[in-house]
N, C-alpha and C positions, 0 to 999 in steps of 0.2 A: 458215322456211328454204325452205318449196316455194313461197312467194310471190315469191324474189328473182326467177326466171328469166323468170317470167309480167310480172312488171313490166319486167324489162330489157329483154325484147322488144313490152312496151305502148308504153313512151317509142321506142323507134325505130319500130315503127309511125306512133304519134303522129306523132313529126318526118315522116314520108312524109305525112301524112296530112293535116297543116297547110301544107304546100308542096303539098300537090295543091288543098287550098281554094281556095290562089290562083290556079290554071288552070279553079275552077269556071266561071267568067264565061265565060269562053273557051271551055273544051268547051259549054254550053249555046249559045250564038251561033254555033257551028263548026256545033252539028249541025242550026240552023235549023227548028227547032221553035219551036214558038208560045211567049210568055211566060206567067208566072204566071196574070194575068188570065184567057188563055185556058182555061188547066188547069181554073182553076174552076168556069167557065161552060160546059163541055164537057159532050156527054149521057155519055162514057164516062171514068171517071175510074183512072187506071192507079195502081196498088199494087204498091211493089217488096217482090217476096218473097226473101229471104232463108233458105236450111237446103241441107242436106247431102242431094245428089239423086244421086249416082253411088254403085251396091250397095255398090262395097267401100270406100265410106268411113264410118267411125264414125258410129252416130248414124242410118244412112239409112234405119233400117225407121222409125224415129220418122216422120220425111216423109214416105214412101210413104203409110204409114195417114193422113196429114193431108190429103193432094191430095183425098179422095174429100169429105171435110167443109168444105174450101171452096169446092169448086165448089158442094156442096149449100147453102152457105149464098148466094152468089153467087143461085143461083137461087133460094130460099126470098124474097131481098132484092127482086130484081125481080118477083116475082110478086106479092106485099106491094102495090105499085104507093101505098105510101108515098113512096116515091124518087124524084126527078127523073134522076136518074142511074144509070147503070151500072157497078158497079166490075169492072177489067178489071185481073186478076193476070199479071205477069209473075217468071216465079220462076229465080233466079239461085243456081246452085250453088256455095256456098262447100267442098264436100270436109270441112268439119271441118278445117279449115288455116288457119290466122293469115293468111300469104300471100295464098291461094288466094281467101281471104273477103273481104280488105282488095281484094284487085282487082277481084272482082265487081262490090264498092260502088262502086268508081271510074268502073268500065266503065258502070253502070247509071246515074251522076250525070253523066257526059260523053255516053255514045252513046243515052242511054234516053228516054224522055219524063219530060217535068214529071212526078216522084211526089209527089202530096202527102203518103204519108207510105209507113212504112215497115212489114212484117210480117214476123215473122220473128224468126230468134235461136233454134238450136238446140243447138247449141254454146258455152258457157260461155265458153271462150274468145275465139274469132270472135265472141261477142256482145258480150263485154265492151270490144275491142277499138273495134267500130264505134259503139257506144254514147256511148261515150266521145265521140266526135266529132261528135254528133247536132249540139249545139249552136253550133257553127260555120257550121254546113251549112240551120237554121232547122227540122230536119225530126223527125219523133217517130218514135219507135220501139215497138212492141205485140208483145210475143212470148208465144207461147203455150205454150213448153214448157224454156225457160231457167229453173231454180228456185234457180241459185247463189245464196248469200246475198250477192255482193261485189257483187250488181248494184244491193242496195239503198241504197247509196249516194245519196242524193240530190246530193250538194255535185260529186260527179262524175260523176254519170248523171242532171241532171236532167230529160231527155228521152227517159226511158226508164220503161217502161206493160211490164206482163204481163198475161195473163187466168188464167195459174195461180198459185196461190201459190207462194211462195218456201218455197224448204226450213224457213227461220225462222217459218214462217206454222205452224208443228208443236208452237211451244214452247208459246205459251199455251196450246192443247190439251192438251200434256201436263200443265202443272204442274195447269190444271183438273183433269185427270184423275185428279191424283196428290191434290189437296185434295179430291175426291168420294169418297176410300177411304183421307183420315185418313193419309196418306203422309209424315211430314215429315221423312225423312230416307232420301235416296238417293246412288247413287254412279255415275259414269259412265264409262263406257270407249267410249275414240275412237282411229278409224283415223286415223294420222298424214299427213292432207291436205287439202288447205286447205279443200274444200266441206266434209268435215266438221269440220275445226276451226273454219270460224264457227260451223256450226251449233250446236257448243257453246259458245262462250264467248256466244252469244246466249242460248242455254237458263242459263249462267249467271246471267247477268244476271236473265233470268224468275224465278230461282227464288229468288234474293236479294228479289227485290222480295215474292216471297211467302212470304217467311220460311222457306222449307224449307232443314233442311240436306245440306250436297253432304260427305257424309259420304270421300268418295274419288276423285279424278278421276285416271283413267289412260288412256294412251296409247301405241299400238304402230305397227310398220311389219308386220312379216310373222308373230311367234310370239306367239300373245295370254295364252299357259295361264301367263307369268309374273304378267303384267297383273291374271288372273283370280284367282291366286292370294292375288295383295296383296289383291284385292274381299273375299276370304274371307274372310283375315286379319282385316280390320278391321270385318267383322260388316255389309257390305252386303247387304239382301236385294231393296230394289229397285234393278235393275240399267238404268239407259237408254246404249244401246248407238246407235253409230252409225259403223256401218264396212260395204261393199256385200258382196254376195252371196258374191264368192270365200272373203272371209276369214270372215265370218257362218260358214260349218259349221266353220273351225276353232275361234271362237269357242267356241259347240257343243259339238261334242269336248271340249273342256277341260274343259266345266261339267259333260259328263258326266262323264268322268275325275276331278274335283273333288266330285261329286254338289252338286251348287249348280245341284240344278231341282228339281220338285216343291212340295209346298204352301210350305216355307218360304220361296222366291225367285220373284220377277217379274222377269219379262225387259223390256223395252221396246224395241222395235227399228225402223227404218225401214219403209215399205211400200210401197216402190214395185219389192221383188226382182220378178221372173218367175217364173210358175210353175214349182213345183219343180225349183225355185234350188238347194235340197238335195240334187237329183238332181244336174243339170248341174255344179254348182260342187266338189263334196265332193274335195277332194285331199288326205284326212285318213287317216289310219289306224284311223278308227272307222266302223263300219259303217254302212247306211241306217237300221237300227233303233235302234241308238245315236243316232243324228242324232235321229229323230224322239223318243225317248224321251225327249231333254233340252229339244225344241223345244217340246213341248208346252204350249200354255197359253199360251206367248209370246202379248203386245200388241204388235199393228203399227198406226203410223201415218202416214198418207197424204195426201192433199189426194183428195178426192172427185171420180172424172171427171165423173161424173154426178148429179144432182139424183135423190133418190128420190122424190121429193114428184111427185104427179100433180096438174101446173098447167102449161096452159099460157101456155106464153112468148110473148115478142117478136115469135116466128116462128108464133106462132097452133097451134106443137103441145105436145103435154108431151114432156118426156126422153124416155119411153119411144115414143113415136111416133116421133121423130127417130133412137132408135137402131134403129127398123126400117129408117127409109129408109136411113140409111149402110151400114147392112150391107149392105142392098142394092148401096147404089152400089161399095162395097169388093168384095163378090166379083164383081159383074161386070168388077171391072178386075184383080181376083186378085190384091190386095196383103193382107198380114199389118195387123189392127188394132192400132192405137198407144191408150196411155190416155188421148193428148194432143187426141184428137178433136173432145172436146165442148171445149175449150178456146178450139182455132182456128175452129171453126163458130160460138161466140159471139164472136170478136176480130175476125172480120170484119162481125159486126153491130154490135161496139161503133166500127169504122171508120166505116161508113156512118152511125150516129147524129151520130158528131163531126163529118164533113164536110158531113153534111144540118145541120149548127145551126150551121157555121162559116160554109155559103156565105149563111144568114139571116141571121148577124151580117154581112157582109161587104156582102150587099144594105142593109140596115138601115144601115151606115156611109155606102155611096152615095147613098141616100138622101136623108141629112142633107149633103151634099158637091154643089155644084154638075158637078163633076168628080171623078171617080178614079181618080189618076194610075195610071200602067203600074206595078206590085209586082212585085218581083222576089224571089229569094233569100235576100236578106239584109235583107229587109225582118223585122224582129221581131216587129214590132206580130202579122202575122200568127202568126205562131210560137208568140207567145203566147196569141193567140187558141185555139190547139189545144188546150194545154197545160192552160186555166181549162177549156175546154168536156169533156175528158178527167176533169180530176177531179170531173165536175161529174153523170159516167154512174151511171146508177142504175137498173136493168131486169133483170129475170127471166128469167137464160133457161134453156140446157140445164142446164148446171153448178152451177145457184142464184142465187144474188143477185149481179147482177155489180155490184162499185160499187170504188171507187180510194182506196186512204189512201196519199197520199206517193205516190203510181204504184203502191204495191201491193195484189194482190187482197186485198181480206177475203173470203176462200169458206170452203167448208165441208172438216172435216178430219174423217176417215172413221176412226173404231178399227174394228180386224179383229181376233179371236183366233183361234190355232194351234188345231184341235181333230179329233184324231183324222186328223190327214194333211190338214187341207184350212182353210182361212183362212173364216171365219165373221165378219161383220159384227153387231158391238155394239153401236155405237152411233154419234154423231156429234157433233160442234160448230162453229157455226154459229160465226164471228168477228167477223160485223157485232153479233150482239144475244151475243155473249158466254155461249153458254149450251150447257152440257152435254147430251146427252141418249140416255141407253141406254137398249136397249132389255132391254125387261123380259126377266128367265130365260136371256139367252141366254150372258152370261158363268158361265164353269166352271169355276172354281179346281178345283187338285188336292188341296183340304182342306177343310174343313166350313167353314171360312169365309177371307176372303181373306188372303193373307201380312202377316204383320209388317214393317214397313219395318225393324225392329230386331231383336234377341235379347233383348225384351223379360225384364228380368232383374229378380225378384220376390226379395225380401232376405226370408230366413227366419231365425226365430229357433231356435238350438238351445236347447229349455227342456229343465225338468228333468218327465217326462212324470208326469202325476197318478197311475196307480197305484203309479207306485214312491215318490212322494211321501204318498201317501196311506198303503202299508207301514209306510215307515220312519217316520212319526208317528206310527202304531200304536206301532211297537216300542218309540219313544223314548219314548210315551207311559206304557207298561206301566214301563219304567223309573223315570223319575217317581213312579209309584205304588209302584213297591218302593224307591225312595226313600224315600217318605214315609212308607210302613211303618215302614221304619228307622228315622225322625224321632220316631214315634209312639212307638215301643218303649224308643228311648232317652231321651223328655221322662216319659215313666210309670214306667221303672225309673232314675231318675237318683239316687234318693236308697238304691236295693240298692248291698251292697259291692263287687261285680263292674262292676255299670256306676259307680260314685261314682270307683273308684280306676282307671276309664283314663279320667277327664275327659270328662265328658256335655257340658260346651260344645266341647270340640274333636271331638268327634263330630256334634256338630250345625254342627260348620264345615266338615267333610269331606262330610256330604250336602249342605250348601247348596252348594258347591261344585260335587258332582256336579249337581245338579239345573240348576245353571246351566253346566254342558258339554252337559245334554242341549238344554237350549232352544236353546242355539245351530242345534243342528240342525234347529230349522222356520226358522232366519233365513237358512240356507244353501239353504235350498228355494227360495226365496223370489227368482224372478228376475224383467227386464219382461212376461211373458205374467202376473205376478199381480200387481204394483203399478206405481207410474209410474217415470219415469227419476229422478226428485225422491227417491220413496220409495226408490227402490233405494238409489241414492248416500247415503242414511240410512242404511241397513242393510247397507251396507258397513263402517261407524263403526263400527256399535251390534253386529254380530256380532263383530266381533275384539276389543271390550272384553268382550263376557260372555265368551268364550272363553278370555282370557287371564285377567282374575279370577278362571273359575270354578276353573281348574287351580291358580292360586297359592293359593288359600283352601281348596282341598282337601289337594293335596299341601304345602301352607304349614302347615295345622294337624298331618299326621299325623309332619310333619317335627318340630313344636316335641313334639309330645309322646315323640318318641322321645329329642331333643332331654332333656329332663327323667330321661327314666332313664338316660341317659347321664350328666349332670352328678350323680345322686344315687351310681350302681353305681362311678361313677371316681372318687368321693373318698378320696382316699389315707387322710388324716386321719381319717377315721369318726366322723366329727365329724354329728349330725344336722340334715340339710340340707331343710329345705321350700321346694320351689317351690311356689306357686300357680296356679291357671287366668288369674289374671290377667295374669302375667307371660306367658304363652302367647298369651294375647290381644295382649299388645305386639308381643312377635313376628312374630303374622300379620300384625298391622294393616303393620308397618316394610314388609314383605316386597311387600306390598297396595301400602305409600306408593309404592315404588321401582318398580311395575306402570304407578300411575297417571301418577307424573314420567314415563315412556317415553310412557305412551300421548296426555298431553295435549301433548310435545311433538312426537311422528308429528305429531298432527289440527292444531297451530298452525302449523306448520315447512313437512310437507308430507302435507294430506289423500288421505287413500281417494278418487278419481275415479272415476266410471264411464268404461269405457273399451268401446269397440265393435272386437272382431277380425271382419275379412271374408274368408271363405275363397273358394277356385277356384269357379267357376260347375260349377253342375252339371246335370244332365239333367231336366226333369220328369218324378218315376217316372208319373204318370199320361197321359204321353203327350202332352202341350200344347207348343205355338209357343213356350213361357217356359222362360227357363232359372234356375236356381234357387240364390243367393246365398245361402249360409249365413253368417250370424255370430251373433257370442257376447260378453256381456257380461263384462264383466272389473272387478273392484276393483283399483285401480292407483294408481301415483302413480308421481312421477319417480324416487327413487333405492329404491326398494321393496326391492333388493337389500340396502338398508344397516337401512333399519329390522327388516326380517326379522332379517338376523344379531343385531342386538342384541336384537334378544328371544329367539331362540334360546339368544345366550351365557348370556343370565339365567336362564333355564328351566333350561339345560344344566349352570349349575354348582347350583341348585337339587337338580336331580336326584342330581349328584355328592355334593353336601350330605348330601341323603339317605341316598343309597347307602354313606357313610361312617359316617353315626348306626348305621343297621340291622348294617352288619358288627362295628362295636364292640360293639355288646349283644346280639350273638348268643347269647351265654353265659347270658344273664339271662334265666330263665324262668318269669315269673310272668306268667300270661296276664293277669291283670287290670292288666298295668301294659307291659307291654312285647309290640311287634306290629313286633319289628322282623324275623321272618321274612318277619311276610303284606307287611310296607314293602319287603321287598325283592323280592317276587314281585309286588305292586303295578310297584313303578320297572323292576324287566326286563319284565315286560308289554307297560305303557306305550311305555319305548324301542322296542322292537319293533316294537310297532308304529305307532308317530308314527315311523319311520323307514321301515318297509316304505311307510308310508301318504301320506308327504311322496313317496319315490320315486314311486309306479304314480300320486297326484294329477298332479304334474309331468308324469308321461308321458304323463296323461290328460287333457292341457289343452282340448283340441278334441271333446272327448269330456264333454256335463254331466253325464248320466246314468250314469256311469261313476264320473268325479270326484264325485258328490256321493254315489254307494251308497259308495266307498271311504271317503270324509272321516267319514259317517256314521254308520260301522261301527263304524270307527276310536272316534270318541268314546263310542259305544255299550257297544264291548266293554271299552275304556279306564275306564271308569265304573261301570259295572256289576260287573268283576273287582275293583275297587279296594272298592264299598261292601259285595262279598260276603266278601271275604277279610278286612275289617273285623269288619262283623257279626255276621256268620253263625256263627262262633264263640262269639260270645258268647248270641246265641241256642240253640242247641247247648248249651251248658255251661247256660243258665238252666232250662233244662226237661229236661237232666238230670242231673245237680247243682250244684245252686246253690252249695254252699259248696265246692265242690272248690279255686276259685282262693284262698282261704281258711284254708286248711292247711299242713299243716308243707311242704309238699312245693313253696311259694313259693320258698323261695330255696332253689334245686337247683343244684349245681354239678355241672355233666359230665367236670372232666377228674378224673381218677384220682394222688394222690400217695401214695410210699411214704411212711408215718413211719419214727422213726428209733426207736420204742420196737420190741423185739422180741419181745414180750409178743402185745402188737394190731396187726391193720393196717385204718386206716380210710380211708377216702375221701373224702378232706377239699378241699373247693372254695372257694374263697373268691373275692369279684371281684378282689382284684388276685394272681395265681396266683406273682407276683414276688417277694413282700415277704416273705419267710422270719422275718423278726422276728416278724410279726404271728402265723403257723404257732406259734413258739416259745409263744408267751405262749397261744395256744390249749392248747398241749400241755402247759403249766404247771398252768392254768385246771382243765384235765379232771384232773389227777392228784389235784388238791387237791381238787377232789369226790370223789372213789373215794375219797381216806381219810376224809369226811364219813362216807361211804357207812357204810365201814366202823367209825365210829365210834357210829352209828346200829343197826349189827347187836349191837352187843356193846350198848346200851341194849335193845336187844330180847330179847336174850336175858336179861336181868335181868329185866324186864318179865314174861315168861314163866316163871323162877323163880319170883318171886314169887306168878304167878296158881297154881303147884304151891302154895305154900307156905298162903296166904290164899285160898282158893275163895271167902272170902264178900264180895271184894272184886270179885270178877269183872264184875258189869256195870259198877261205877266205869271200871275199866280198861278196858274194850272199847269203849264209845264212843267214847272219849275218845283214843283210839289210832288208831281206824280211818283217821283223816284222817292221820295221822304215817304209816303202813303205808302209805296210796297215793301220799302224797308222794316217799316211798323210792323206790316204786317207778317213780314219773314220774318221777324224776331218774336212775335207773338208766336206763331204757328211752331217757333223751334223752338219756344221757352215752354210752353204749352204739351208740347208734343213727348213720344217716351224715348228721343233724342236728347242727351246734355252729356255735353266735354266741357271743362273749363277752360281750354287752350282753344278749342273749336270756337266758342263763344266768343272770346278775347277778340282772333282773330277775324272772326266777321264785323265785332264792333270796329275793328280797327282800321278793318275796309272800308266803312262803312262811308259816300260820300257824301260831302258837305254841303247843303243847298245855295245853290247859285242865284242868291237871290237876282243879282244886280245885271242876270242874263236875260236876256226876249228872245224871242222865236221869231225871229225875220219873215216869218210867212204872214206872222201878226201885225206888224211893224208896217207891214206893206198893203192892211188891209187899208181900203179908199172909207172918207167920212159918209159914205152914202148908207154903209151896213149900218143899221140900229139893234146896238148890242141887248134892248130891249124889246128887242121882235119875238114874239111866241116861239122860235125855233130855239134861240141864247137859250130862254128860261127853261125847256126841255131841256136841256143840253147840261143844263148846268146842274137841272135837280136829279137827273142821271148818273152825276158825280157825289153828289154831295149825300143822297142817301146810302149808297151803298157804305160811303165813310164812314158816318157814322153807326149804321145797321154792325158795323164789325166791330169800332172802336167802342162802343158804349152798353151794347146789349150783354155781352159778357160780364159785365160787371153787376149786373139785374138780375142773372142768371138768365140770358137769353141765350144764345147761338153759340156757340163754342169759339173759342180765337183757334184754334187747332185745325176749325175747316180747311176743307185743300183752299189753294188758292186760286183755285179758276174761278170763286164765287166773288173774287175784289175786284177793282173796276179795270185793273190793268187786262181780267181776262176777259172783256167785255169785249163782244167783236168789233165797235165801232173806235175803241179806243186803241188795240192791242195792239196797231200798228206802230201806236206814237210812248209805247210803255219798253222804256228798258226789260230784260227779262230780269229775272228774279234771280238770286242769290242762292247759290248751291253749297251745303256745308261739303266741303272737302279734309280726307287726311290727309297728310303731307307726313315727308317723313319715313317711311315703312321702306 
């Protein structure tokens, strides 16, 4: 858009400008000067100068400082006494005005003498204008301080030469610059007008060709801190700026405001401001210290006025000799120094070389030519004569290597750094041989080493860290081992009646079980900082099947065997019912099948995938240019949510399962058969926590170290509480009494019923507490023993008659009775007592053995007639017997002593008898 106005007013120039062509002929023949021919062959050769010579016009301290550098070169030429000729400058004021400048040239082409060519071009405009026109006119144009990029144009300026480089002469310096410090990704911000919009879509182009990326390109007219702000946003740190002096501090300001200076950003900005630009230009709200604060470090780049190199030149001195004498000549005429000095004191040597080789070509054509007709104007041949011999310049002078690509310079482009208030020179590049070259130490980043063109961003793995990993295999390890204690204690006591009657295979199903919850726990440790991504995604599989296994084979086994005293305690019918461990084993295995059908169709359907979550960038805690990418490996797969639930719901009615076994046989308490308390403090455990543990995992997704102590715990305590509240009881009970699960006190009933006899009241439990019939036929059962009982006393008392009657029967009788006496009395004590089975009963009657009447005791048999069985000792001996007998058999009935007493108070536990007394009758189950 800023280019329409400049062209609308180039075409109308133009048009004046190609209708004044036509009046060339005319004005040169009006003003009666000599032709062509002459010009050349002349000892003073005139040069039309072109720039902006009155104070207040733009541009005119540039010319001021140039007058003193070409007269010095003017006289440097002729003293050289190289030259046949004199070059004689006549310099025409164009003001910096389209107008003003299009008429000077006129006036210089109509009223002036023959110029062989032209110098000049200060004004970008006014250059661009007359330039344009060269070619019509046969004449060349050399400017020495015009650095617009539009003028590189060849197709439309091809008679147009500079001796400074064009603003574009900046880029390849840059991009080299940016490839010398590993740069490959920058962003640029430009002021919204046209010299500097070539200059970047030119630096575009450079930078495509060398692969760097343009991470951002922004563009403003008067407030840049939006501009800068997008830089930020998108993580630019190498910044190439190109917008003049005014807006440059507001620039500034923002970056300060922004903090986008310092070691993370480079600046890169033009260099051709004025000194302290920062000073004169600042229209900002931030102060001179702010300015410099953010300025610092900045890289400026320029086109070099001067050659540092000490060699002399063309003109037989070096740079720095030559800028003694300008100074010179400058303050004796008291004008202000321009940087364009050394430019034009070499543009007018590069004139003199061309027109010293054109007028040899020109003799050299005469030569070959009998005659050489009058040339004029429009004669080309010469024109082009200039043009070959121009790009043809090649010579050393103040400024460096003067030589012409396309018309433009290849010189040298000067890096400067900001440092401490004051621009410091770095380094340089040279454009003919292509070559970088700083100078050592003097560049000074604001960081130990130079800025990242990125936010270079380092992907960290969240692992699970070794010492907690290294803990918790301790823990699970110890686990394991009191596992396998377990194992051990249960495969060596398998064949005792405490371990035999609660199933030593399904105990050795619930440790292998656990044993396999714990190992899961080194496979959940187990992330990419300790195997490959191959191995991982393996032990994504391999950990959710031992887990799932190890749970249904634990709690699968403790389930069937509660499973069993349920199906044995709820048989209505009392019908004797065996299950087997075999049958328990079918169970698990079913339980196991319907595990495995889930889990081989997860892994066919849709596998465990490793999956990579990446979180927010974050700071380097240790302080570095990098910023630091977390992420975390994840087992995953596409519908996760579904396979989850179904194994959940499996597990979940599992558990229900169980928790319905253990509350049915709550009642049944026979340690060696029934563990549906510790089943049920097991499965609320568990719930517990596999639900606290599922929550705070979920919460703690982002969090390994967290998630994996929680999961860890979880199965630790989950396993551990399960094999203790197993075992440990029965350990307990084996070392300190063994046969306690063993005794009457196996089938214990808790609840309390009244009978209906009003006699006694016992406390009678049965499993099913419903079935009053069964109560009935108990209360039959027992009556019909008490009259046993009593049928038994009234034999006894005969018995005891008779030992009155016959003394010399006495030891027949007493042995032989003893075992009939304790029978009584175990039937008494267990009809009595708050023990009744009607099968249990049955069967002791059934045991019960039959007195031998017709037996003697050989010891008796063999006693000599000398004992008198009525010696004072017999009759102790016998009333020994006989009271205790009946003290049991007859007080009971009077309401004395209980028949229930233990039985150490009968005579069989009399120490003098107990050696000759069978033991006593133990109720036994059978059957389970």
């Amino acid at each position: 858009m800023a280019r329409a106005p400049l062209l609308a007013s180039s075409c109308v120039l133009l048009l004046l400008l190609l209708a004044s062509a036509a009046t060339a002929k005319v004005c040169n023949d009006y003003s009666g000067h000599g032709g062509v021919e002459a010009a050349w062959s002349a000892k003073d050769v005139p040069i039309m100068v072109l720039m902006p010579m009155n104070e207040s016009a733009l541009m005119s301290g540039i010319s001021q400082g140039i007058e003193p550098a070409v007269q010095l070169a003017i006289r440097h030429i002729r003293e050289s006494g190289r030259f046949s000729f004199s070059l004689i400058t006549k310099i025409y004021d164009t003001e910096c005005d389209n107008a003003k400048g299009l008429r000077a040239f006129f006036d210089a082409i109509c009223y002036g003498p023959k110029h062989l060519m032209i110098f000049g071009g200060v004004c970008p405009s006014v250059t661009s204008i007359i330039a344009e026109s060269l070619e019509g006119w046969n004449l060349v144009q050399l400017s020495f301080a015009a650095t617009t990029p539009v003028l590189a144009d060849k197709k439309k300026y091809p008679n147009f030469f500079r001796t400074v480089p064009s603003d574009n002469a900046v880029n390849p310096a840059v991009v080299k610059f940016l490839n010398y410090y590993n740069w490959s990704r920058v962003g640029t911000l430009t002021q919204d007008v046209q010299r500097f919009s070539e200059v970047r879509n030119d630096l575009t182009s450079e930078l495509e060709k060398a692969d760097i990326q343009i991470a951002d390109t922004e563009s403003f007219s008067n407030d840049p801190c939006v501009n800068v702000k997008k830089l930020k946003d998108n993580d630019v740190r190498i910044i190439i700026g190109q917008f003049d002096e005014n807006l440059a501090s507001k620039v500034f300001c923002c970056a300060y405001n922004l903090n986008m200076y310092g070691s993370k950003y480079q600046w890169i900005i033009p260099g051709w401001y004025q000194g302290n630009w920062w000073e004169q230009a600042n229209s900002t709200n931030c102060t001179t210290k702010k300015l410099l604060t953010a300025m610092e470090g900045y890289i400026s780049v320029d086109f070099e006025p001067l050659s540092a190199k000490r060699i002399k030149g063309i003109s037989g001195r070096t740079p720095q000799e030559y800028e003694l004498e300008y100074t010179r000549e400058r303050e004796q005429k008291g004008v202000e120094t321009s940087k364009f000095h050394g430019f034009a004191y070499d543009g007018i040597w590069v004139i003199a070389k061309t027109l010293k080789r054109v007028m040899e070509l020109i003799k050299k054509q005469q030569g070959r030519h009998d005659m050489y007709h009058n040339m004029t104007v429009d004669d080309r041949e010469v024109g082009k004569m200039v043009l070959d011999v121009m790009n043809e310049t090649n010579f050393f002078g103040v400024t460096g290597q003067v030589m012409f690509r396309n018309g433009e310079r290849m010189g040298t482009i000067k890096f400067t750094q900001f440092q401490e208030g004051q621009e410091v020179k770095v380094g340089e590049y040279n454009a003919i041989a292509d070559v970088l070259d700083l100078i050592n130490n003097t560049i000074r980043f604001q960081g130990v080493e130079p800025p990242k063109d990125r936010t270079f961003v380092r992907l960290q793995r969240r692992h699970i860290n070794v010492p907690l990993y290294s803990i918790l295999s301790t823990i699970t390890i110890l686990g394991m081992l009191m596992a396998g204690a377990f194992l051990f204690f249960n495969i060596k006591n398998r064949n005792h009646r405490l371990i035999k009657m609660s199933s030593p295979y399904m105990n050795n199903l619930i440790i292998l079980g656990g044993m396999l919850s714990y190992a899961s726990i080194f496979l959940f440790g187990l992330d990419g900082s300790f195997v490959s991504e191959k191995v991982f995604e393996t032990l994504c599989t391999v950990r959710t099947w031992i887990l799932i296994v190890g749970y249904t084979t634990a709690f699968g086994a403790m389930f069937a065997k509660t499973w069993r005293v349920h199906a044995i305690f709820k048989n209505v019918k009392m019908k004797k019912k065996i299950i087997k461990d075999q049958k328990l084993l079918i169970i698990v295995g079913g339980m196991l099948l319907i595990d495995l059908c889930i889990l081989i169709c997860w892994q066919i359907v849709d596998p465990l995938k490793r999956t990579v979550e990446q979180y927010s960038l974050e700071a380097d805690p240790q302080g570095r240019d990098i910023a630091i990418r977390p992420f975390l490996e994840h087992c995953e797969n596409t519908h996760m949510t579904i396979w989850l639930g179904i194994v959940y719901a499996y597990k979940g009615l599992l558990m229900l399962f169980g928790c319905f076994l253990a509350w049915e046989t709550r009642n049944v308490s026979i340690p060696a058969l029934n563990d549906s308390k510790y089943i049920g403090m097991s499965v609320y455990n568990v719930g517990i926590m596999c639900i606290i543990g599922a929550a705070v995992s979920f919460l703690t997704r982002d969090q390994p170290n967290v998630q994996f102590c929680i999961v860890a715990l979880v199965i630790i305590f989950c396993s551990t509480i399960t094999l203790c509240l197993v075992f440990v009881p029965k350990l307990i009970t084996m070392r300190t009494n063994p046969d306690a699960a063993t005794q009457n006190r196996r089938l214990k009933f808790t609840q309390n019923q009244k009978k209906d006899d009003s006699k006694t009241s016992t406390s009678v439990t049965s499993v099913n507490q419903t079935n009053t019939s069964r109560l009935d036929m108990l209360q039959t059962d027992n009556h019909s023993l008490r009259m046993r009982i009593t049928e038994l006393d009234k034999d006894l008392e005969e018995v005891t008659m008779q030992l009155q009657d016959t003394p010399e029967k006495t030891p027949y009788i007493k042995q032989n009775h003893y075992q009939d006496v304790n029978n009584i009395l175990s039937i008494r004590n267990f009809t009595d007592g708050k023990d009744g089975e009607k099968s249990v009963l049955k069967n002791h009657l059934e045991q019960k053995p039959q007195a031998q009447w017709g037996s003697m005791d050989p010891s008796r048999i063999n006693r000599g007639p000398l004992e008198d069985i009525n010696s004072p000792e017999h009759i102790q001996r016998r009333l020994s017997l006989q009271l205790p007998i009946l003290h049991h058999a007859y007080l009971p009935s009077i309401g004395g002593v209980d028949a229930s007493c233990s039985p150490t108070s009968s005579p069989a536990s009399s120490p003098r008898h107990r050696q000759h007394m069978p033991p006593s009758y133990r109720v036994m189950v059978s059957g389970l």
